[in-house]
Residue, then its C-alpha position, 0 to 999 in steps of 0.5 A: x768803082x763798082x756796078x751791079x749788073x742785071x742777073x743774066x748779064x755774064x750768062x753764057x751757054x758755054x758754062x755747064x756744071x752746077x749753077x753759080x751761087x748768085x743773087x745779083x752778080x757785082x763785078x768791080x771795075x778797077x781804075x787806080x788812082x794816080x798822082x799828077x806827076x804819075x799820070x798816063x793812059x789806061x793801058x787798053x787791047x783793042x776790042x775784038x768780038x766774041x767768039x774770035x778769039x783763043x783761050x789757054x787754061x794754065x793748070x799746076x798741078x803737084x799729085x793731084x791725081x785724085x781731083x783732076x778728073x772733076x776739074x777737066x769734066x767741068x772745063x767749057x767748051x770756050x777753053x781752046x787749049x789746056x796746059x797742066x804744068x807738073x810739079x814732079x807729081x809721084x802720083x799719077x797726075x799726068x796719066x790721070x789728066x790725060x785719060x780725062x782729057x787726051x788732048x791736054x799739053x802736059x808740061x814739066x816745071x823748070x823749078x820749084x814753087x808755084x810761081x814757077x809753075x805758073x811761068x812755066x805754063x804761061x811760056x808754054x801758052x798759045x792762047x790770046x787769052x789765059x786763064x790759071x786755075x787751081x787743080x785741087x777743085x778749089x774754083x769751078x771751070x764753069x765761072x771761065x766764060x765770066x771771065x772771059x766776058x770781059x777780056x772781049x770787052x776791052x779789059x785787060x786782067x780779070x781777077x776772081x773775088x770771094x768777096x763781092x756779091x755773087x761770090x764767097x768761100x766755103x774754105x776760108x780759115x779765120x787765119x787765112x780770112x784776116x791775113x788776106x784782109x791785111x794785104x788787102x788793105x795794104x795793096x789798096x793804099x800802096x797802090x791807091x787801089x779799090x780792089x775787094x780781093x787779093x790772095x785769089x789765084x783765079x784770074x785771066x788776062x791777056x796774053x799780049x800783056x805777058x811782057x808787061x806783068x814782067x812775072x819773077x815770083x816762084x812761089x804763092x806770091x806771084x799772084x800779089x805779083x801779077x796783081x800789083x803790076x797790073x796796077x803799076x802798068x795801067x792795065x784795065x782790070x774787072x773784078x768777078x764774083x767766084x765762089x771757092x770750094x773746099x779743096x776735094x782731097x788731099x792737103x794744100x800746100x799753102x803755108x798762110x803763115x810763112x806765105x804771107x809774110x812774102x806776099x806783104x815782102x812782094x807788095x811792098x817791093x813791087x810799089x810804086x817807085x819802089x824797083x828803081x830805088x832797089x835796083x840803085x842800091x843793088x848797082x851800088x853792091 
């Protein structure tokens, strides 16, 4: 199910930088489906008022020396904490990021891949709320306090959408645009989902429900992970406009191929019913 809000509805002071693309802001509010015999209450944190809580900005980041600097000068006032996970960068990413902000916690990835990165980060976090973001320039810090709009107000995961009025892609390839429409389409009737976006890596959440997102994933598939255990868990989950940006400089490390070939792997292991019958066989070995 989905509302349109009135146009200021996300508006806040903290978001400086350039103004969102936004006619009308359309944010979807996830509540999944269940069978009968599957049936239990939406998982809800208790509503805390704004402006009483801590934020974490989980960033990884491998040689993106040359973008960072428009990432942390964008960053709002609402972030409490700024983590940049470090993938062996053999530029001067970590130098760059602390001349920019001297206040950054710079951590070292215990492993390869994204996933690992995100973990890493998320373990390192303080926060009562966690925001991960991309370093490549690719999302606008400024879109944060949206996020964080609705993590005060009782949702639980808050996930960004290309695809919603109010967001969109300047950096969507025709491959890239079909392959996320496929697992779309895949997580919704695996998961009896409505969601408009999937292959999205801007999101928020709450801290408390590290446990129960139970993240595994060490490469870009951890973001379907994230995605698909918060359906599974009941989590409340909204739905924000996000524009993403081209990439500032430097190649991406995304392979839409090879990489999407494990987010179906993950969504389809990570269903429904799915883990007890793996971990079945897995015990019979």
């Amino acid at each position: 199910m989905s509302t349109t809000l009135p146009p200021n509805a996300l508006a806040s002071p903290d978001s400086g930088g350039p103004p969102m693309r936004r006619a009308t802001d359309q944010v979807s509010f996830q509540r999944p489906t269940r069978r009968s015999s599957d049936r239990r209450p939406m998982r809800r944190a208790g509503d805390r008022a704004p402006g009483t809580r801590t934020v974490s900005l989980v960033v990884p980041a491998c040689n993106e020396a040359r973008n960072i600097p428009w990432v942390f000068e964008q960053i709002p006032r609402c972030v409490d904490e700024v983590i940049l996970v470090d993938g062996s960068s053999s530029d001067a990413t970590v130098p760059v990021a602390r001349h920019c902000l001297p206040s950054v916690r710079s951590v070292q990835q215990s492993g390869p891949g994204k996933g690992n990165a995100l973990r890493t980060g998320f373990a390192a976090a303080s926060g009562e709320y966690i925001v991960m973001m991309d370093a490549d320039g690719s999302m606008w810090p400024g879109e944060i306090p949206h996020f964080l709009h609705f993590l005060d107000n009782g949702y639980d995961f808050v996930k960004g959408s290309r695809c919603i009025a109010g967001g969109g892609s300047l950096d969507f390839t025709r491959i890239r645009s079909l392959g996320n429409r496929v697992l779309l389409t895949v997580v919704n009737r695996l998961y009896h989902a409505t969601l408009t976006d999937l292959c999205y890596g801007y999101c928020a959440f709450r801290r408390d429900f590290l446990e129960t997102l139970d993240l595994r994933s060490s490469g870009f598939e951890i973001e379907a992970e994230m995605v698909a255990h918060a359906l599974r868990s009941g989590l409340r989950i909204a739905e924000v406009p996000s524009l993403e940006l081209p990439r500032r400089s430097g190649r991406s490390h995304l392979h839409a191929v090879s990489d999407g070939r494990r987010v179906l792997r993950t969504l389809l292991a990570e269903r429904p019913g799915a883990r007890p019958v793996a971990a079945a066989v897995a015990g019979e070995r």
